[in-house]
C-alpha positions in Angstrom: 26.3 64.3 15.4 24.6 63.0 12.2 22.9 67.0 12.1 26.0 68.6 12.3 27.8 66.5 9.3 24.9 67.5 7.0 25.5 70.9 7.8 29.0 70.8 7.3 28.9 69.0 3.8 26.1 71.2 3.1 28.1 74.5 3.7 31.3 72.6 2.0 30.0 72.3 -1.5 30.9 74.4 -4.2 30.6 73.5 -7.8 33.9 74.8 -8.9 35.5 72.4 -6.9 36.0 68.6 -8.0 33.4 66.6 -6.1 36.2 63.4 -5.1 38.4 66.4 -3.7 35.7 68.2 -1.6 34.6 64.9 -0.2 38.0 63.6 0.8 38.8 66.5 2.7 35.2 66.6 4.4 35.9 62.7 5.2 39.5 63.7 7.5 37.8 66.8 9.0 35.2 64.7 10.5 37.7 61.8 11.3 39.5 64.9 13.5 36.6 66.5 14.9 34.8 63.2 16.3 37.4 62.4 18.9 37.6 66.0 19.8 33.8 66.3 19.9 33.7 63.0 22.2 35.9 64.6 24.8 34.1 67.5 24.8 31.0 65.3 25.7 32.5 63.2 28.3 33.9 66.2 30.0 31.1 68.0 30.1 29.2 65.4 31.7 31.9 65.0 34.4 31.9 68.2 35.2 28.0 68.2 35.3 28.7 64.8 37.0 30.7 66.6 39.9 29.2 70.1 39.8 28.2 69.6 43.4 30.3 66.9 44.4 34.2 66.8 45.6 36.3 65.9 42.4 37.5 61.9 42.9 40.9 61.6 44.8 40.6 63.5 47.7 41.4 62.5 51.1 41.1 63.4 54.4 42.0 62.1 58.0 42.2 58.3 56.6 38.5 59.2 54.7 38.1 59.1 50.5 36.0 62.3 50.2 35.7 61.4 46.3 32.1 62.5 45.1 30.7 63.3 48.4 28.6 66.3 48.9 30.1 69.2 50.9 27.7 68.3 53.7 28.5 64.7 53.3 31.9 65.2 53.8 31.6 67.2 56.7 29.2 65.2 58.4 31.7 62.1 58.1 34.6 64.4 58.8 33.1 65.2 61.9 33.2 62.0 63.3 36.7 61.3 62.2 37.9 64.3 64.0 36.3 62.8 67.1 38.8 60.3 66.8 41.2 62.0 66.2 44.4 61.1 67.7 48.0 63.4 67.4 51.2 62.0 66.5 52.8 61.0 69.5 53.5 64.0 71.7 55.7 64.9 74.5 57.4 66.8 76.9 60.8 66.6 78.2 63.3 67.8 81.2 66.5 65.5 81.2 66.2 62.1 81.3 62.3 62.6 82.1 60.0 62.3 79.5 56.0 63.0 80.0 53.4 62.2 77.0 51.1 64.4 76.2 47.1 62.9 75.6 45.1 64.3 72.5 42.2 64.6 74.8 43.8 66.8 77.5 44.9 69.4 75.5 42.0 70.1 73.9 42.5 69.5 70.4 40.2 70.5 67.6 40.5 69.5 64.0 38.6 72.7 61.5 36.3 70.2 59.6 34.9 73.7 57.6 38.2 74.1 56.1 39.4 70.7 55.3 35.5 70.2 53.2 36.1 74.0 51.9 39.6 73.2 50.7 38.6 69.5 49.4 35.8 71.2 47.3 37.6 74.5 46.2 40.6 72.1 44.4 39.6 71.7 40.8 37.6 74.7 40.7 39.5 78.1 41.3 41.4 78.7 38.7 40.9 79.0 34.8 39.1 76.5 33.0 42.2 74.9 31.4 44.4 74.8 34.9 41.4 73.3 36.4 41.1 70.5 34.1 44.7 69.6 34.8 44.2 69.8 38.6 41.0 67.4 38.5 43.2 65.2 36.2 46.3 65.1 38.5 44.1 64.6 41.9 42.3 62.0 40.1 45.9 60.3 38.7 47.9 61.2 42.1 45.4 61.4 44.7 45.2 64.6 47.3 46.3 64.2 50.8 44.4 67.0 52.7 46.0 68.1 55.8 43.6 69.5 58.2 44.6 72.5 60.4 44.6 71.9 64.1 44.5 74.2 67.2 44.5 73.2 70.8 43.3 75.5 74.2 45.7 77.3 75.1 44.7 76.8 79.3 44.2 73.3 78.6 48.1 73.0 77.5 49.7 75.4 79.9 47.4 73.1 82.7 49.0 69.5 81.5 52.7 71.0 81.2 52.4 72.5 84.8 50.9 69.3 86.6 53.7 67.9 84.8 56.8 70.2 85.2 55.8 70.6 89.3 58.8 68.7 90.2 61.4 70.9 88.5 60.3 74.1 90.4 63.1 74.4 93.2 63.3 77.8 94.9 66.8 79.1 95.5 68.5 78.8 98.8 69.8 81.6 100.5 72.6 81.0 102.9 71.7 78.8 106.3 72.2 78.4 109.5 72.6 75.4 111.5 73.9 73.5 114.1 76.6 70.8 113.9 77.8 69.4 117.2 76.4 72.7 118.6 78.3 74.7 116.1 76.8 77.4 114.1 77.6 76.3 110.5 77.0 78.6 107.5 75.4 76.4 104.5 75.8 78.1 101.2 73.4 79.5 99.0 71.9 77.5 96.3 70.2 79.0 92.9 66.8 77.6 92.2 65.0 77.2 88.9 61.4 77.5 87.2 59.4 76.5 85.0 58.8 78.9 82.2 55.3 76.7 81.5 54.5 79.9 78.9 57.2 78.9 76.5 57.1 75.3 76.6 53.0 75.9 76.0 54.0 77.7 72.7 56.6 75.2 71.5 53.3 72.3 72.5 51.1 74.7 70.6 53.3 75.1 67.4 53.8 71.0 67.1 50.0 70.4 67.0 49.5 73.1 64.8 51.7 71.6 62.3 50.5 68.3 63.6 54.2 66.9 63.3 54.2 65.9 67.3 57.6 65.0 68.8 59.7 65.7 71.5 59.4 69.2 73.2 61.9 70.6 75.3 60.8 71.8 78.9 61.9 75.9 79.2 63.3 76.1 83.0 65.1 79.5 84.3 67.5 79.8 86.7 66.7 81.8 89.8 69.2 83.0 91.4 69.4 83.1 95.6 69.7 86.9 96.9 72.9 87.9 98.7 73.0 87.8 102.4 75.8 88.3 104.8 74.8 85.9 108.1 78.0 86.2 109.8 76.1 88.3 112.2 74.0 86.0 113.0 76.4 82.9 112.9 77.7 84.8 115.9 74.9 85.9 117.5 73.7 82.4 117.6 76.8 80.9 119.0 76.5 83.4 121.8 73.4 82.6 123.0 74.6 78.7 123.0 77.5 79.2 124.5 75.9 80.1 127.7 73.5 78.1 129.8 70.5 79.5 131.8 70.2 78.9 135.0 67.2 79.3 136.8 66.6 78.8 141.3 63.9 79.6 143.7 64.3 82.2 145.8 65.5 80.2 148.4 68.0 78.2 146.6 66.5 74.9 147.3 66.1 74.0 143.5 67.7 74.7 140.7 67.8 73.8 137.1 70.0 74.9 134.4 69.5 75.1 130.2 72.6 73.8 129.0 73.8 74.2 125.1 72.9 70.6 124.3 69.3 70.6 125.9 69.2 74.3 124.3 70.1 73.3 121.0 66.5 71.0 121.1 64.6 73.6 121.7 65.7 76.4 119.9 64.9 77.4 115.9 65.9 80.3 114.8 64.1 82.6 112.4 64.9 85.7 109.8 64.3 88.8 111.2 66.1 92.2 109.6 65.4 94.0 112.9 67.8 91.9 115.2 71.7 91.5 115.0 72.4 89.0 112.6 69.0 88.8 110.8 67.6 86.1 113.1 65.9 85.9 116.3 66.0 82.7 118.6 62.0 81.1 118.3 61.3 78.5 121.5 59.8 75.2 120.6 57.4 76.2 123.6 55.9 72.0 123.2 59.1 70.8 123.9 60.2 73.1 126.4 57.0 72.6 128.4 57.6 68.8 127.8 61.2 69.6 129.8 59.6 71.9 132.0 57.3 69.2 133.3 59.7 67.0 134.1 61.2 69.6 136.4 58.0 69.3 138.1 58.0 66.4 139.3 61.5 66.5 140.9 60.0 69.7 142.6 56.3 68.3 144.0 56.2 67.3 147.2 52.3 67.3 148.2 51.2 69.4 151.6 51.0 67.2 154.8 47.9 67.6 157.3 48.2 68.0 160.3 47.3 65.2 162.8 45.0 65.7 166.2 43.8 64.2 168.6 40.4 65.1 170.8 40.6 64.7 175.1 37.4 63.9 175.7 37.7 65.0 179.2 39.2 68.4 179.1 37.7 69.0 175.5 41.0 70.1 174.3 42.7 69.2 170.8 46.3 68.0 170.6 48.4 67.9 167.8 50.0 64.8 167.3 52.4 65.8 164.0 52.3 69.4 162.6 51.5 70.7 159.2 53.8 70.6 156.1 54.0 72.7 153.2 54.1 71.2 149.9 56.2 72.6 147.2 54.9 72.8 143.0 56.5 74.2 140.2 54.6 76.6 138.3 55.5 75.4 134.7 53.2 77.8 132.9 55.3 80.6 134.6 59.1 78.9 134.3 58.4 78.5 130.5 57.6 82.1 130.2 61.0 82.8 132.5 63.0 80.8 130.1 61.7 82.5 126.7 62.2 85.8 128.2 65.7 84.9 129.4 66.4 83.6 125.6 64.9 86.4 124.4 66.9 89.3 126.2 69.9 87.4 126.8 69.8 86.4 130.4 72.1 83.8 132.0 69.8 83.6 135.5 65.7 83.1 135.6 63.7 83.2 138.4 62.1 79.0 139.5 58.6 80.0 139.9 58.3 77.5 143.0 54.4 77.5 143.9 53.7 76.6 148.7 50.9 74.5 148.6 49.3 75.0 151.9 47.8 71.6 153.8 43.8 71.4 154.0 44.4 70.8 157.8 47.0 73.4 159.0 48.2 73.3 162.6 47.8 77.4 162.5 44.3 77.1 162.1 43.6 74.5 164.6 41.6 77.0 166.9 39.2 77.3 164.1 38.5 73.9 163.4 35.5 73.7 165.2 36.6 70.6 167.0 34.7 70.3 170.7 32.1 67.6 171.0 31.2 63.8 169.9 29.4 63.9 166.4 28.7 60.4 165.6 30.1 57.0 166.3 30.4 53.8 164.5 30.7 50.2 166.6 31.3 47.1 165.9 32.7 43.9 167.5 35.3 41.6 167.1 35.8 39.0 170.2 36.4 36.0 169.0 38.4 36.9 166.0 42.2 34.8 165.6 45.3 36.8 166.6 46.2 38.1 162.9 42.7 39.2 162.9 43.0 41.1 165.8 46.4 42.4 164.9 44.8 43.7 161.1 42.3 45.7 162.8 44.9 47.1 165.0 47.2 48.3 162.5 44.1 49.4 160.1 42.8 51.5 162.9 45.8 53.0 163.6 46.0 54.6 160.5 43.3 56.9 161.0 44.7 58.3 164.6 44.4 62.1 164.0 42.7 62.2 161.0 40.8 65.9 160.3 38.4 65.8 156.9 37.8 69.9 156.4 34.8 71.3 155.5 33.0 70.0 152.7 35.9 68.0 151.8 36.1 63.9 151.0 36.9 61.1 153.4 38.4 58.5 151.4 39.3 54.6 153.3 41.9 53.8 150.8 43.7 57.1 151.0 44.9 56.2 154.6 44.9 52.7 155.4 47.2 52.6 151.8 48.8 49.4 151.0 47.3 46.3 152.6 50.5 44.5 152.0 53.3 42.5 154.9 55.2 45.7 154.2 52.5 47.7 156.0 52.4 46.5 158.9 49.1 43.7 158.1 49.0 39.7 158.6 48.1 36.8 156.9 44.0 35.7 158.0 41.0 34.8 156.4 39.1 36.9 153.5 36.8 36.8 150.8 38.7 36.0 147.4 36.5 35.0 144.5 33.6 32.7 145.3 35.6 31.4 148.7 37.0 32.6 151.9 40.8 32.1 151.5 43.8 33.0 153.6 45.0 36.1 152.7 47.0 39.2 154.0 45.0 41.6 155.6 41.7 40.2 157.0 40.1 42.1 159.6 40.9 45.4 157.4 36.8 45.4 156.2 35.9 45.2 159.7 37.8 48.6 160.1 35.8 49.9 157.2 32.4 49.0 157.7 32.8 50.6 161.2 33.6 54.1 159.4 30.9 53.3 157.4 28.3 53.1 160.2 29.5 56.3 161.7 29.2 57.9 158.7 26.1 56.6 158.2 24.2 56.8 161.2 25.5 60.5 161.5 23.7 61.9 158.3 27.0 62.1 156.3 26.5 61.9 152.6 27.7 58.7 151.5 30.2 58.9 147.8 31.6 55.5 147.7 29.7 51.8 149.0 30.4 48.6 148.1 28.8 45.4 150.2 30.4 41.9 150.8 29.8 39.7 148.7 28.1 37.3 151.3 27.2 38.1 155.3 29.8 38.2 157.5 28.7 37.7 160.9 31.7 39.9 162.6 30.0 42.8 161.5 26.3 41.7 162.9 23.3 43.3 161.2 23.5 42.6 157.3 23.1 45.5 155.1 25.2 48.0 156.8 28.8 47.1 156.0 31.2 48.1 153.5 33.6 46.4 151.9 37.2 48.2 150.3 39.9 46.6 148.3 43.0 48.8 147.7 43.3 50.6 145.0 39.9 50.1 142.9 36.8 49.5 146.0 36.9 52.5 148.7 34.6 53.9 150.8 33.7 57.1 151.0 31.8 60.5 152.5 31.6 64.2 152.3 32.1 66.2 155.2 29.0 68.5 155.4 29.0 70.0 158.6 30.6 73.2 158.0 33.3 72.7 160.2 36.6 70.4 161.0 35.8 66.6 161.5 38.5 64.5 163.3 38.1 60.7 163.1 39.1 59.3 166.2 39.3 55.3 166.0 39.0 53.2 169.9 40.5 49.8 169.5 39.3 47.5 172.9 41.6 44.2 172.0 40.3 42.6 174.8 37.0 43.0 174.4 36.5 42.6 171.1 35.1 46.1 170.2 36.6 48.4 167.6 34.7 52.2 167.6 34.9 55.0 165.6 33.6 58.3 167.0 33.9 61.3 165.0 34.2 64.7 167.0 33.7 68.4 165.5 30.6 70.5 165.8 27.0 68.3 166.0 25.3 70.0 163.1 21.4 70.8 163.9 19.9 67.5 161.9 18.6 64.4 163.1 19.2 61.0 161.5 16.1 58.2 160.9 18.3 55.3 160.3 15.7 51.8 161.0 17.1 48.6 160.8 17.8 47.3 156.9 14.6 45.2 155.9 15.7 41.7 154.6 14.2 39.4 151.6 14.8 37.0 149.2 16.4 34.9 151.6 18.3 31.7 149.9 19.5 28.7 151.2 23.3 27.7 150.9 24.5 24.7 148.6 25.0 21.3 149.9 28.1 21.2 151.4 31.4 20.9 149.1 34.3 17.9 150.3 37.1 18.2 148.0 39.6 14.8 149.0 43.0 15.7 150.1 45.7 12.7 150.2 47.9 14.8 152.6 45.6 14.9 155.8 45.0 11.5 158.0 42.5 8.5 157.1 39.1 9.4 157.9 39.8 13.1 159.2 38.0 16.4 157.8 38.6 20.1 158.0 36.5 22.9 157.3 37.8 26.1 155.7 34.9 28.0 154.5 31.2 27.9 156.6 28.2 28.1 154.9 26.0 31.4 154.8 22.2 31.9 153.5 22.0 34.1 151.0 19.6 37.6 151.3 18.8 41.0 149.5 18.9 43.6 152.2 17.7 47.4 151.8 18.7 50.2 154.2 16.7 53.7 154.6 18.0 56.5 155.9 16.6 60.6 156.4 18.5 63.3 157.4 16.0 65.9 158.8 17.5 69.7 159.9 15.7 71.3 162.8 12.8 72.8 160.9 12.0 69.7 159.3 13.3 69.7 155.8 14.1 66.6 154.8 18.3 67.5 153.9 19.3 63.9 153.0 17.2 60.7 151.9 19.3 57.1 150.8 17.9 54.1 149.9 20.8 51.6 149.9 20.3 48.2 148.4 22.9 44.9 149.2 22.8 41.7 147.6 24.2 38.8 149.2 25.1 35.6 147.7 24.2 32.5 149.4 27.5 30.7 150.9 28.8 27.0 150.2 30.6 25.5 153.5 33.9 23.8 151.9 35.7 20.8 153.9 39.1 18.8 152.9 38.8 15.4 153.9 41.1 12.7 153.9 41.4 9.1 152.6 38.7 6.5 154.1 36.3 9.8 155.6 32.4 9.2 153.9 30.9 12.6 152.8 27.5 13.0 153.5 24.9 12.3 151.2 24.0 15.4 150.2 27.4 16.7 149.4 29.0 17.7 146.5 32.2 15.7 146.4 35.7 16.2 144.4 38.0 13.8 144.6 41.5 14.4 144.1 41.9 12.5 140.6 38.9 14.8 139.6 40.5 17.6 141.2 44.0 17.4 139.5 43.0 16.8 136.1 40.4 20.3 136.1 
């Protein structure tokens, strides 16, 4: 400065002038120029100040970009626009209104532009404009708006998982059934979401990053004309009128009324029948009404029953064959769609003969001439229900035929050992005692089948032992207990031909036998008697007092028995030796506890387990 004023008064003077006017004038020329000269400097070094820099008063998403380096700015800008959240956004159908998230759509701030635009402002124009910018941005302070995009999948993805609801196709005219009436419903237009439109509308608010309310575009769609008179009276004929379906024989019949029609019927749109619809059968629930016909219709086939003359060799029927009767449901539910179908009022009942396994026609072919096996065991000695229990169990075998390779099943004849039946209160096992029961005696009956089966070679399906030794049936290891329904006994029939089960019932003499006559096959049994081990002794005795019988008296109800494990062998051996069966049959018997009552003042022996009645009425 001090240079430049010794220039200036240097190329000022000029003698002809007066000295005290030249200086005066060089004095307010330099009081002007100073100032002037000072701006000049401090300008200057702003500018060289901010040459790089963003000029002070700048601002961008909530961040003062004053003096930052382009790259500094972005770099901070960057992870502002991470952040970056819009204005609240939305969607809206109605009264239903669904926000919109920043982060689902997609949304990108451009950081390049807001740092480009922040740096540019000051600095494009002439020098003088500039200076004025720079001086109002610094003064008034720049808010810059950064430009925002979104994806464009992203949005139409959010306003479709939204907007799902609002999708309703139109409704064409109906028909259904009112009171098995065909009603005609009316048609119904529909609507959809035009997701394309309301994406641009999304796309425009965060553009302008205003946010707000959008307004969901839905079109109407309009239901296509259709005439279903037709088939309103198509319908309404084929309910009017029931189908009726019969055997051949006219012993069954079943009818499809309207009502029970009307549940199993749908009807479905087909331009190639009157009407435009077809009847369609709910074939589930038809078969489900279809079975039930069924089983008014079984009636299972009845054997035959014979019976063998041992002396004259000849067999005699004792009550004939009978036909069964089935429904064949597979083929009635194809009868009843057809008849729907072509409009029938009649169908066919496909009634199935099921033919007995023993038919009296075939009786010459049964094969039925000699004495294959027999079974005995013996019974004297037994009380008179006893007795009467194997009477009436034996009985129910009397012309019994198994056929060939078919299954001889206890339970299946003796059926219910109930009062009804025919069978008597005695004693039988129950539990861990013997008890009074109805139908003792009826295991005797079994374990005599059993024997024959057994010592005839017959394969042996079904088993059970006692569960102690019973002495009526003699050697241990070869009985066989049944209870009705769950423990039978049975065996296969393997000897090619008929086998008729003939039972002998001696009363008096106490011997029940069952022989078994058809064709002796060529085999031989090995049957030795069961070996025994293991043998246990019962428990001591068991007196349980009874107020109710006399001073001093006892009575026995169950008898003691030892316990043993018993195993049976048997081979069935054909003619030329091979071995054709071979059974090893294990039985495990429980040792037995003998159980007396006993009245007041009667002494149990020592050894015996005693319950007295105070004992015995509070357990």
């Amino acid at each position: 400065m001090s240079c430049m004023l010794i220039i200036i008064m240097t190329t000022t003077y000029s003698p002809t002038h007066s000295p005290n006017r030249v200086a005066f004038w060089q004095l307010v020329l330099l009081w002007l120029l100073v100032p002037i000269l000072a701006v000049l400097l401090l300008i200057a070094r702003f500018e060289w100040q901010y040459r790089d820099r963003i000029y002070p008063g700048i601002q961008a998403l909530g961040l003062d970009l004053s003096g930052l380096t382009p790259e500094k700015a972005k770099a901070e800008l960057q992870v502002a626009a991470a952040q970056y959240d819009l204005p609240p956004l939305a969607i809206r159908y109605g009264d239903q209104v669904w926000p919109l998230q920043t982060a689902e759509l997609g949304v990108q701030v451009d950081v390049n532009e807001v740092v480009a635009a922040s740096f540019a402002r000051g600095r494009n124009q002439d020098p003088l404009t500039n200076l004025q910018v720079q001086w109002q941005t610094f003064w008034q302070g720049v808010q810059q708006t950064p430009r925002l995009s979104a994806k464009p999948g992203a949005v139409t993805a959010a306003v479709a998982a939204r907007t799902v609801p609002l999708n309703r196709p139109a409704t064409e005219p109906r028909l259904t059934l009112s009171d098995l009436q065909v009603v005609i419903s009316a048609s119904r237009p529909g609507q959809v979401v035009d997701v394309l439109a309301t994406r641009d509308q999304v796309l425009q608010r965060i553009s302008a990053g205003t946010g707000g309310v959008v307004d969901v575009v839905v079109r109407e769609v309009q239901a296509a004309a259709a005439d279903v008179s037709a088939g309103q009276e198509a319908i309404q004929q084929v309910l009017d009128h029931p189908i009726v379906l019969a055997d051949s024989q006219g012993e069954f019949q079943f009818a499809l009324d309207p009502a029970t029609m009307a549940t199993v019927l749908s009807w479905k749109a087909d331009p190639d029948v009157t009407g435009g619809l077809r009847p369609e059968i709910d074939e589930e629930k038809l078969r489900a009404l279809v079975e039930g016909w069924a089983q008014q219709v079984y009636r299972p086939p009845l054997n035959a029953r014979f019976d063998f003359d041992t002396k004259t060799g000849a067999l005699i029927e004792l009550s004939p064959s009978v036909n069964g009767y089935a429904l064949d449901v597979d083929a009635t539910v194809a009868a009843v769609v057809d008849a729907v179908q072509t409009g029938k009022a009649e169908a066919v009942l496909p009634i199935q003969m099921l033919r007995p396994a023993v038919a009296s026609e075939d009786a010459a072919n049964f094969g039925i001439k000699e004495l294959v096996s027999e079974g005995v065991t013996r019974f004297a000695g037994s009380s008179a229900a006893r007795i009467k229990n194997i009477e009436v169990a034996a009985s129910k075998f009397v012309g019994v035929v198994i056929p060939p390779d078919g299954i001889f099943s206890f339970n299946k004849y003796v059926g219910d050992v109930t009062a009804a039946n025919g069978f008597e209160d005695s004693l039988i096992i129950s539990g861990d005692r013997t008890a009074v029961g109805v139908g003792g005696g009826v295991c005797q009956v079994s374990t005599t089948v059993f024997r024959a089966a057994w010592f005839g070679g017959f394969p042996i399906v079904e088993r059970w032992n006692h569960g102690y030794v019973v002495s009526w049936y003699g050697e241990p290891g070869l009985d066989a207990t049944i209870y009705t329904p769950n423990v039978d006994f049975k065996f296969r029939n393997t000897t090619g031909n008929y086998l008729l089960i003939k039972p002998v019932v001696d009363s008096k003499k106490g011997i029940l036998k069952f022989q078994f006559y058809g064709t002796k096959p060529d085999w031989t049994v090995e049957a030795p008697k069961p070996k025994i081990s293991n043998r246990r002794d019962p428990p001591p005795p068991l007196y349980i007092e009874d107020p109710s019988l006399p001073d001093g008296k006892a009575v026995q109800f169950d008898w003691a028995v030892r316990g043993m494990d018993t195993v049976a062998t048997r081979k069935v051996i054909a003619a030329d030796g091979t071995v054709l069966l071979e059974n090893r049959m294990e039985s495990h018997y429980q040792p037995w506890q003998a159980k007396y009552r006993f009245g007041p003042g009667f002494t149990p022996p020592a050894n015996a387990e005693v319950v007295y009645a105070q004992e015995s009425g509070s357990s």
